[in-house]
N, C-alpha and C positions, 0 to 999 in steps of 0.2 A: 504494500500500500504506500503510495507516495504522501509525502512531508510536504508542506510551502514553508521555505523561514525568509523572513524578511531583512537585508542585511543594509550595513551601511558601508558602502568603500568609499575611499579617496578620490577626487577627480584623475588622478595618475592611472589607480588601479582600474578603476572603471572604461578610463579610454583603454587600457591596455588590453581588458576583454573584449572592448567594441573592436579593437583592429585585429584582435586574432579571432573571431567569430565571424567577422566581413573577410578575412582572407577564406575560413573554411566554407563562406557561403552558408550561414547557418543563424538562427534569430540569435542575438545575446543572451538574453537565459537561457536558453537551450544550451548553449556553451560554457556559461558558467555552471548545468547543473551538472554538465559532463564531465567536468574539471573537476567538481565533486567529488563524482561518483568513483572517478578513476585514481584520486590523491586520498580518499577516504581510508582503504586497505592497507597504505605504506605505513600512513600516521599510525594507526590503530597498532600495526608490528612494530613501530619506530615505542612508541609507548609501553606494548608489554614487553619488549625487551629491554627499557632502560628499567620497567618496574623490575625484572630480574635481576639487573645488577643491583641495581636500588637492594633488593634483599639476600642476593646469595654472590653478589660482590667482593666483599672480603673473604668469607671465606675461600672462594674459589682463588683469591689472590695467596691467600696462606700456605692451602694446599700444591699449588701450580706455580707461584710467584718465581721473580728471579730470585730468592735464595735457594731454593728448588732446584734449578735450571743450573747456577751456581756449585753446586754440589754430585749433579751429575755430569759436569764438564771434569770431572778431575778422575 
């Protein structure tokens, strides 16, 4: 089921979706919800994996760290 959110951009940002929606030949929401739909899935992975380090960060630095790496060089 589709969402509407009402947003506010910058006049910068705004032209910069009117010129790459007139280059794709395509209305401007339309391209901005595509822009959406396709940057949606990065973020979402970009976020559960800093939450990951965010909680198993250290240790995995403990475990694997250069003193680690240090110790089997020799």
């Amino acid at each position: 089921m589709a969402k509407e959110f009402h947003v506010q951009l910058s006049d910068e940002t705004a032209d910069a979706f009117k010129r790459a929606a007139e280059a794709e030949h395509v209305d401007p929401i339309a391209y901005v919800g595509s822009f959406l739909e396709a940057s949606v899935p990065r973020l979402l992975f970009l976020n559960g994996a800093q939450a990951a380090i965010d909680e198993h960060g250290g240790g995995f630095a403990r475990r694997f760290g250069p003193a680690r790496a240090a110790d089997n060089a020799a």
